[in-house]
BAVOBA-790357 format. One record per residue (C-alpha): residue number from 1; residue in one letter; chain; x, y, z. Coordinates in nm, 4 decimals, always signed. Each point is the difference from the previous one (the first is absolute). Layout:
BEGIN
<rec num="NUM" residu="A" chaine="A" x="X" y="Y" z="Z"/>
...
This chain:
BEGIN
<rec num="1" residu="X" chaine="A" x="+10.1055" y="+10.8588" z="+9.9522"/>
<rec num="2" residu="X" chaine="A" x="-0.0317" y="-0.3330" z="-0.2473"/>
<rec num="3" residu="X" chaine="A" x="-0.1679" y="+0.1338" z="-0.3319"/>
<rec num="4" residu="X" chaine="A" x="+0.0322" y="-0.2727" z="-0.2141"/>
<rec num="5" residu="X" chaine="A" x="+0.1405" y="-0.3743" z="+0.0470"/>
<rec num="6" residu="X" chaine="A" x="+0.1393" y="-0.2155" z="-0.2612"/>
<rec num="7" residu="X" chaine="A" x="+0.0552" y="-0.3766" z="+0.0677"/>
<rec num="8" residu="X" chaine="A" x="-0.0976" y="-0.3387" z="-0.0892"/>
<rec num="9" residu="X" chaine="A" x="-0.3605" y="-0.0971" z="+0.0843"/>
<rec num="10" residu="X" chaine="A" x="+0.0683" y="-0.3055" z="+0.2972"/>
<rec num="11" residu="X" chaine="A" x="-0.3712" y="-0.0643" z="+0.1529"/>
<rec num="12" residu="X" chaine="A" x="-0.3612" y="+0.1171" z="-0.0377"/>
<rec num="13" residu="X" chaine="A" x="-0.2067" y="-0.0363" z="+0.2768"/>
<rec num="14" residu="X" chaine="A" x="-0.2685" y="+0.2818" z="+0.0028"/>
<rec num="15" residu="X" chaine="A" x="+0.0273" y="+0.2575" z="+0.0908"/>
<rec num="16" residu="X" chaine="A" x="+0.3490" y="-0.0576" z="+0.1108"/>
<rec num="17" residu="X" chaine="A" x="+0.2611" y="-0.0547" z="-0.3150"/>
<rec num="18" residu="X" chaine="A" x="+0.4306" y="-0.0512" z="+0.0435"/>
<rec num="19" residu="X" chaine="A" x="+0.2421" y="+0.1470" z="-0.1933"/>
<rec num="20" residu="X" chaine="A" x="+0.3383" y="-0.0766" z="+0.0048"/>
<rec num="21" residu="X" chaine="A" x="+0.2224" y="+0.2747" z="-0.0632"/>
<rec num="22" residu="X" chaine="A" x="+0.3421" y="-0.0889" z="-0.0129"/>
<rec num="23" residu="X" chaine="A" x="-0.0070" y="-0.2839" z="+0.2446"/>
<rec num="24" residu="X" chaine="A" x="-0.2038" y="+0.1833" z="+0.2433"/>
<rec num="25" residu="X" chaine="A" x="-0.3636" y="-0.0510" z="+0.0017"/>
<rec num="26" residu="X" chaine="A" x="-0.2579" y="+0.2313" z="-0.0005"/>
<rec num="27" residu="X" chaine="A" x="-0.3438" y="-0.0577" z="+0.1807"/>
<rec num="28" residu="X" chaine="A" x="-0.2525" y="+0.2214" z="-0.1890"/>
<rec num="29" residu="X" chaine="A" x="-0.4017" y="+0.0501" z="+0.0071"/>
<rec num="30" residu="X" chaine="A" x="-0.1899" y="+0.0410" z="-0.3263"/>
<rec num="31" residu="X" chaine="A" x="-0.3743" y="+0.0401" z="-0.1093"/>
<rec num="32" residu="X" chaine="A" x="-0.1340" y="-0.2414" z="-0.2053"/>
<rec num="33" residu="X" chaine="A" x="+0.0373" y="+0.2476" z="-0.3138"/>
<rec num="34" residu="X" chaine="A" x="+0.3743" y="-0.0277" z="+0.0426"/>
<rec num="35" residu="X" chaine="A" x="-0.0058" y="-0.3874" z="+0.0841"/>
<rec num="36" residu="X" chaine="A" x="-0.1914" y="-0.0827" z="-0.3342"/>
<rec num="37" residu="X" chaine="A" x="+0.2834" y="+0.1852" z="-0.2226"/>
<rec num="38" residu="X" chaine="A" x="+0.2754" y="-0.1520" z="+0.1518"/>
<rec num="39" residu="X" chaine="A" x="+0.2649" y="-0.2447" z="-0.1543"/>
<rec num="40" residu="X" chaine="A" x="+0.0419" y="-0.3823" z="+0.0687"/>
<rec num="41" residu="X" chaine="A" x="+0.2186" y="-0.0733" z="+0.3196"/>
<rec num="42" residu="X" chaine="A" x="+0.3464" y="-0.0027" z="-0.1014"/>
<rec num="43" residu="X" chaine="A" x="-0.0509" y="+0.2986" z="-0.2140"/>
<rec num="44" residu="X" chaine="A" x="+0.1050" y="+0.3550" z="+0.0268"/>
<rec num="45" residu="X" chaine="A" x="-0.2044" y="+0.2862" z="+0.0846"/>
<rec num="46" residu="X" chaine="A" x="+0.0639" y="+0.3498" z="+0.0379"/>
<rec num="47" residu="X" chaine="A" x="-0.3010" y="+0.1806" z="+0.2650"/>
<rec num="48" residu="X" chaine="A" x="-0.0728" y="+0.3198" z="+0.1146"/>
<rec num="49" residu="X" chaine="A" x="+0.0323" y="+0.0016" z="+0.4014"/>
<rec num="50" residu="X" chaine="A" x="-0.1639" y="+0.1979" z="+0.3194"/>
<rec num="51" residu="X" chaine="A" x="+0.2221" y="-0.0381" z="+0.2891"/>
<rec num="52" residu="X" chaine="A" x="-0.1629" y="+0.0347" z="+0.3389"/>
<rec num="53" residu="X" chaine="A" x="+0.1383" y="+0.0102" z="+0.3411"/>
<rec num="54" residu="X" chaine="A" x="-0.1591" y="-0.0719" z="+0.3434"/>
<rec num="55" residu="X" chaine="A" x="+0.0708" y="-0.0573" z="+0.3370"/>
<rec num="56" residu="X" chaine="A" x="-0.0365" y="-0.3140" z="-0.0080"/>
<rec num="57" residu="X" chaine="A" x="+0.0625" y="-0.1031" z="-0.3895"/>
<rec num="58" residu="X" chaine="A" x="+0.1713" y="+0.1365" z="-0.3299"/>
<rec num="59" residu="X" chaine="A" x="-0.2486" y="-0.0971" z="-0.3190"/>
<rec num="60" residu="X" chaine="A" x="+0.0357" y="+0.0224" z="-0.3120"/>
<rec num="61" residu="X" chaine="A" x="-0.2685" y="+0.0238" z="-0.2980"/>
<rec num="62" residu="X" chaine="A" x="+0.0288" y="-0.1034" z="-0.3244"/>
<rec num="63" residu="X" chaine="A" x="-0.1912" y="+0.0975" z="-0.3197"/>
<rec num="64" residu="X" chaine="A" x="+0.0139" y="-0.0832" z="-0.3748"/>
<rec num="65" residu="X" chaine="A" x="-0.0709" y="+0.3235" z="-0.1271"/>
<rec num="66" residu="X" chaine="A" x="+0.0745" y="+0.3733" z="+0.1434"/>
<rec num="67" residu="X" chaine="A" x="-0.3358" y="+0.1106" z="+0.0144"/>
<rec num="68" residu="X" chaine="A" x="-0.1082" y="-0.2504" z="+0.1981"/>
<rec num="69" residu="X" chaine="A" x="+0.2778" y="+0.0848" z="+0.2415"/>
<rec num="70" residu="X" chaine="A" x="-0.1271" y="+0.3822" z="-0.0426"/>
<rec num="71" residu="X" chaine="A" x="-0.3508" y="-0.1434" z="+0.0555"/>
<rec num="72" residu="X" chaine="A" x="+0.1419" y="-0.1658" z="+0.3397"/>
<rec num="73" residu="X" chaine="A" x="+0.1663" y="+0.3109" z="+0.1099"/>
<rec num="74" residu="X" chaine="A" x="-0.2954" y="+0.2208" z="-0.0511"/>
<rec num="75" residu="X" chaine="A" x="-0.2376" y="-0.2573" z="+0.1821"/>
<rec num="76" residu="X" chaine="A" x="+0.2033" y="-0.0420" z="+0.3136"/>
<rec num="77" residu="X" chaine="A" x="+0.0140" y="+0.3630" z="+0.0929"/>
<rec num="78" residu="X" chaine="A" x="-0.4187" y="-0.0318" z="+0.0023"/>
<rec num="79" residu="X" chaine="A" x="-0.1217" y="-0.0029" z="+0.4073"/>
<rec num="80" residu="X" chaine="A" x="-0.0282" y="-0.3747" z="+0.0833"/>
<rec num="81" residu="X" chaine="A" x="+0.1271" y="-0.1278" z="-0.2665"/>
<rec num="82" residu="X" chaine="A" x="+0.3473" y="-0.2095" z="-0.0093"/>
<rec num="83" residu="X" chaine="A" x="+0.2110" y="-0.2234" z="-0.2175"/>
<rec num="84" residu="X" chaine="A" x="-0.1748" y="-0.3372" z="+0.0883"/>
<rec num="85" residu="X" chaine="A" x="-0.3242" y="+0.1741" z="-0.1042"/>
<rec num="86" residu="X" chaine="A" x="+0.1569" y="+0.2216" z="-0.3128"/>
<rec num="87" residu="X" chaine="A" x="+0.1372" y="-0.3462" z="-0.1784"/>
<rec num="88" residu="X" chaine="A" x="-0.3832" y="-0.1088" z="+0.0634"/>
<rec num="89" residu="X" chaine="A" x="-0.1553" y="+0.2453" z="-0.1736"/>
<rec num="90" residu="X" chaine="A" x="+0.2748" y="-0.0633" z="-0.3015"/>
<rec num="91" residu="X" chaine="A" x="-0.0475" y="-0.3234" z="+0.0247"/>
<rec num="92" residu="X" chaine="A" x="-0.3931" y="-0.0034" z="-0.0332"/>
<rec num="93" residu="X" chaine="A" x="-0.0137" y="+0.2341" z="-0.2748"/>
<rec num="94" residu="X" chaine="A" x="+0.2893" y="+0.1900" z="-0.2341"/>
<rec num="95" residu="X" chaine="A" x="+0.1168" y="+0.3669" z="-0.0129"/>
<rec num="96" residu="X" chaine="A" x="-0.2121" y="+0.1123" z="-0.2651"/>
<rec num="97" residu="X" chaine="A" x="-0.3754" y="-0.1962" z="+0.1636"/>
<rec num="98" residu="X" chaine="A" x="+0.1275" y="+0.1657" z="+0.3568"/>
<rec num="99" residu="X" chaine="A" x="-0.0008" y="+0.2946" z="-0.1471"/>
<rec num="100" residu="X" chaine="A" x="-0.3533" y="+0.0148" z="-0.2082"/>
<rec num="101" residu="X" chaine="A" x="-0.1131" y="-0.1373" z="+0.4026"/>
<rec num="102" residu="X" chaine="A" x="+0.0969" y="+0.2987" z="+0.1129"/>
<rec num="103" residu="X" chaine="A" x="-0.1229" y="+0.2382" z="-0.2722"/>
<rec num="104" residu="X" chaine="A" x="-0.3797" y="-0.1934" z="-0.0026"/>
<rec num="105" residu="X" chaine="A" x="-0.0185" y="-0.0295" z="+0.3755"/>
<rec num="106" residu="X" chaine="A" x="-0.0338" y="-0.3060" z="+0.0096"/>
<rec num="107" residu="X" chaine="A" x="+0.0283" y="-0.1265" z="+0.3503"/>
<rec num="108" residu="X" chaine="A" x="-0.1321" y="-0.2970" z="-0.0351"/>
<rec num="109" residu="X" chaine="A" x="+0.2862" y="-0.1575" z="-0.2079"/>
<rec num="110" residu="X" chaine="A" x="+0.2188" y="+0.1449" z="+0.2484"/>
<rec num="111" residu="X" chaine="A" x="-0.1357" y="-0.2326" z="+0.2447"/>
<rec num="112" residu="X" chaine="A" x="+0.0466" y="-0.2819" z="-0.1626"/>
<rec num="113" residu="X" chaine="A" x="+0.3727" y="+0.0195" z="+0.0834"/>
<rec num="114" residu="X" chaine="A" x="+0.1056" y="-0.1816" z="+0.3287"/>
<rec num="115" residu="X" chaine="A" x="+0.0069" y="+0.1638" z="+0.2805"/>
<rec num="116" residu="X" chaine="A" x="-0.1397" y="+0.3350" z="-0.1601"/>
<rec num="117" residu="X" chaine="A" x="-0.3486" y="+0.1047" z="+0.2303"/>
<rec num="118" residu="X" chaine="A" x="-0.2549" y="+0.2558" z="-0.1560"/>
<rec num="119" residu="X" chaine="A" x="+0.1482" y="+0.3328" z="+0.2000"/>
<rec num="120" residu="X" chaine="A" x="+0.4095" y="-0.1112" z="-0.1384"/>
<rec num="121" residu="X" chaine="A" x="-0.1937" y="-0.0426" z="-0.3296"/>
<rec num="122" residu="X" chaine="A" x="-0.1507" y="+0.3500" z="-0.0058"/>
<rec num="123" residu="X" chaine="A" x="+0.3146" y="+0.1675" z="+0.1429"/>
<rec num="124" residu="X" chaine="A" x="+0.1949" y="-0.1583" z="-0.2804"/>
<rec num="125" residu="X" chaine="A" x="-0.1712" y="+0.1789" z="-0.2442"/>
<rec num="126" residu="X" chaine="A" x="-0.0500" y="+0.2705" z="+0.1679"/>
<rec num="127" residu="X" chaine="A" x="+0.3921" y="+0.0164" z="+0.0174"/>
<rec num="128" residu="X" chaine="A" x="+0.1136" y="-0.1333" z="-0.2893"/>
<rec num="129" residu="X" chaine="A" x="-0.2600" y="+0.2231" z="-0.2204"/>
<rec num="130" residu="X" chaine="A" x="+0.2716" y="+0.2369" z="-0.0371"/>
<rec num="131" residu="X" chaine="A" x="+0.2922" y="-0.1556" z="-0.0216"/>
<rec num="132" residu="X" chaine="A" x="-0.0626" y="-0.2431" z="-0.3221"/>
<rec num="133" residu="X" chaine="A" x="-0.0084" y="+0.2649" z="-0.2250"/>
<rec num="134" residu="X" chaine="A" x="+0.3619" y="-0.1431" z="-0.0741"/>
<rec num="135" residu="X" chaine="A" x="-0.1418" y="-0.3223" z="-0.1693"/>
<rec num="136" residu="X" chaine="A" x="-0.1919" y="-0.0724" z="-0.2671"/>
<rec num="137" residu="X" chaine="A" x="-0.3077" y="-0.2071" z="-0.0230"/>
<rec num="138" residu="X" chaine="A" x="+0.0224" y="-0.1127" z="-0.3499"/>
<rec num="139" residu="X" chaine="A" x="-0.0903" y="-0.3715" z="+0.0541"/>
<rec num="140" residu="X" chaine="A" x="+0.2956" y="-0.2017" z="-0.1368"/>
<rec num="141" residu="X" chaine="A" x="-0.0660" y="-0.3621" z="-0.2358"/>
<rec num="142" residu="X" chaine="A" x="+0.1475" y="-0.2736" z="+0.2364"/>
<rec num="143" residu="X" chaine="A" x="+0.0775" y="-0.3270" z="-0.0626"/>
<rec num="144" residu="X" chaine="A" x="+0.0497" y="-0.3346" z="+0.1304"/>
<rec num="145" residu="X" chaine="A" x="+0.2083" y="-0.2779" z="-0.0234"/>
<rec num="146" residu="X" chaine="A" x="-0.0473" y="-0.3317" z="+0.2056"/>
<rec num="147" residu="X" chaine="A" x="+0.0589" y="-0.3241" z="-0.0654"/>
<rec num="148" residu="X" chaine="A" x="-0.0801" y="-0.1576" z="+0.3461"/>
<rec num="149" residu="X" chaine="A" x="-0.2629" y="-0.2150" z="+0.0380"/>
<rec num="150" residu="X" chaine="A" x="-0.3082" y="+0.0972" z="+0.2112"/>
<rec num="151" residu="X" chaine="A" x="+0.1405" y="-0.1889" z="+0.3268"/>
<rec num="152" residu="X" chaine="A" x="+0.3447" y="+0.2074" z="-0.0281"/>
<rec num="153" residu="X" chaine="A" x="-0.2145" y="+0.3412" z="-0.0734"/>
<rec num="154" residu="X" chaine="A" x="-0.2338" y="-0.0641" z="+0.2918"/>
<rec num="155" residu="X" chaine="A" x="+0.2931" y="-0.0611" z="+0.2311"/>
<rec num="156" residu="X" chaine="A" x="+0.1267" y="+0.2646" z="-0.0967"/>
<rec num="157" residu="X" chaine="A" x="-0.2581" y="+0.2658" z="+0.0479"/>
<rec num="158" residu="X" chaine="A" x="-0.0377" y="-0.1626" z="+0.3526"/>
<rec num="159" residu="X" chaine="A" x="+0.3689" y="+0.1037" z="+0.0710"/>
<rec num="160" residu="X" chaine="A" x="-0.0038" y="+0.3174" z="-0.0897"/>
<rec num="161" residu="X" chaine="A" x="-0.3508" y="+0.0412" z="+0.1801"/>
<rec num="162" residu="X" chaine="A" x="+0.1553" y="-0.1649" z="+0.3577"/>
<rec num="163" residu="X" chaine="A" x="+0.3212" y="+0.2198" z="-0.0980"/>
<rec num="164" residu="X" chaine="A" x="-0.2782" y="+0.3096" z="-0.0021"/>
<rec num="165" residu="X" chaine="A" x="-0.1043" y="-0.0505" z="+0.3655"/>
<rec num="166" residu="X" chaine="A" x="-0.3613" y="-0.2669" z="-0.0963"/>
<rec num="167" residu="X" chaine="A" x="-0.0516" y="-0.2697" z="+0.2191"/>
<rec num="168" residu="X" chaine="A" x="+0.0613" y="-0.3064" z="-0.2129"/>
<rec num="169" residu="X" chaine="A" x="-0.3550" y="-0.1276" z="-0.0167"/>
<rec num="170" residu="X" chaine="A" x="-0.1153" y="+0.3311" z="-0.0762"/>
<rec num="171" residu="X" chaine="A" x="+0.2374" y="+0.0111" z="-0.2984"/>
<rec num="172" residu="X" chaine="A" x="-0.1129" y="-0.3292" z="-0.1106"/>
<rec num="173" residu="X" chaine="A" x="-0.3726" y="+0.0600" z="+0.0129"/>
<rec num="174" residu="X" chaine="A" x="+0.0583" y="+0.3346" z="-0.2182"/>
<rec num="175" residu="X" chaine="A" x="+0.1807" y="-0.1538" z="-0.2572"/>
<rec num="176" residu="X" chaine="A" x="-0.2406" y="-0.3229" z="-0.0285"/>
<rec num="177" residu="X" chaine="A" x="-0.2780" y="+0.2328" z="-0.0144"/>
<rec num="178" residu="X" chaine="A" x="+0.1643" y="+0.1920" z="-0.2339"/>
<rec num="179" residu="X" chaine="A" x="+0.1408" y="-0.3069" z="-0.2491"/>
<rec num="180" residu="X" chaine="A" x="-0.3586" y="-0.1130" z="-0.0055"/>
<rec num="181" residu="X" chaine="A" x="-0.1312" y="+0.3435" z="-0.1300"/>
<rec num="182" residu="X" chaine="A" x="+0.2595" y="+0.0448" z="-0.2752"/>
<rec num="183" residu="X" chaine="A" x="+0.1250" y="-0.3619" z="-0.0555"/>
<rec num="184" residu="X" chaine="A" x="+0.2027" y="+0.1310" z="-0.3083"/>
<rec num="185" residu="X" chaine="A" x="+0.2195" y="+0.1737" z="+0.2289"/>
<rec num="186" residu="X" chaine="A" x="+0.3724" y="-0.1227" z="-0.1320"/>
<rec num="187" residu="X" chaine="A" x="+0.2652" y="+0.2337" z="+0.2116"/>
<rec num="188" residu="X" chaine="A" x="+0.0541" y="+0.1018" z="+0.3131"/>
<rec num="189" residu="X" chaine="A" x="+0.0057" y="+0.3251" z="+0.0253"/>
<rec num="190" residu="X" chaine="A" x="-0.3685" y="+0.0230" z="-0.0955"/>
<rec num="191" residu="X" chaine="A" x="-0.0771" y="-0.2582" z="+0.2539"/>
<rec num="192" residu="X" chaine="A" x="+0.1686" y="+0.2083" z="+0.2484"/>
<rec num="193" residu="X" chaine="A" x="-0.1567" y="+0.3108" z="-0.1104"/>
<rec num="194" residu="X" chaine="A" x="-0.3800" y="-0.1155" z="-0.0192"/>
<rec num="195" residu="X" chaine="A" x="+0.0568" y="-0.2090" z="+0.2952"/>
<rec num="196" residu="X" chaine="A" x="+0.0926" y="+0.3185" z="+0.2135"/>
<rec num="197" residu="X" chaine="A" x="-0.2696" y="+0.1878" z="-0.1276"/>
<rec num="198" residu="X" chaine="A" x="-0.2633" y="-0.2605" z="+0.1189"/>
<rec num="199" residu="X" chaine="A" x="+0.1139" y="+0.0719" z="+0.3750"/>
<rec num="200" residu="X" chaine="A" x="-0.1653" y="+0.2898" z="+0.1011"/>
């Protein structure tokens, strides 16, 4: 089992990042809350790991923080539910929002997450109900810190939407739509986050 991985940060192509690790490179998948706290290429990084094993594949799964990888853990042992669709869910909203989901009932926020259908939303919360008594819901300040113009943001959200399993033009008409209702918008990450909750 691979718990952790430290290495220098070599490409970032959401959600797929690579690590090099001692001149051997590591292929690893991330949400988007993981992608947005990472260091410039070149850089080092140090990020807890899930380490699965298939037939037909051996993935790994990266994540900033340990309760996101907690988070992960927990969600993948829900009916239906598997690691394309748990970095989804982390990706469209953080630990502490998934969790006040669950605890309102709030399926349709659930839904807004790719690939999610109204009957996985209701079983997630049915499932996870008990199980996030771990985590607290305290909502946390956040901040941001971009200085890429709106062309570089925009391409960016696009990425990471493709990377999320959108179709391209679907991705581009969310975040469009989105840009022209909040035309302040100056990073990324909300981009990505408001753009993903306009696809129901």
């Amino acid at each position: 089992m691979i718990g952790q991985i430290r290495g220098k940060l070599v490409e970032k192509n959401p959600p797929e990042i690579l690590v090099d690790v001692g001149g051997i490179t590591y292929e690893l998948q991330v949400p988007m809350s993981t992608l947005f706290k990472l260091p410039d290429t070149g850089q080092e990084l140090i990020l807890h790991t899930h380490f699965v094993v298939r037939e037909d594949a051996q993935l790994l799964y990266g994540f900033y923080d340990s309760k996101d990888k907690a988070m992960f853990r927990s969600l993948i042992r829900v009916n239906g539910v598997g690691p394309k669709m748990a970095l989804a869910i982390l990706s469209g909203m953080d630990v502490d929002e998934f969790v006040r989901t669950v605890r309102e009932n709030n399926v349709a926020a659930m839904v807004n997450m790719p690939g999610i259908g109204k009957k996985t939303a209701e079983r997630l919360i049915v499932e996870m109900r008990d199980r996030i008594t771990q985590w607290e819901a305290a909502a946390e300040p956040t901040t941001s810190s971009s200085s890429a113009d709106d062309k570089s943001i925009t391409r960016d959200a696009e990425t990471a939407l493709i990377g999320l399993g959108y179709k391209p033009p679907q991705a581009a008409r969310a975040i469009s739509q989105v840009l022209k209702e909040n035309p302040e918008i100056a990073d990324s990450e909300v981009l990505i986050r408001l753009s993903l909750r306009s696809m129901a």
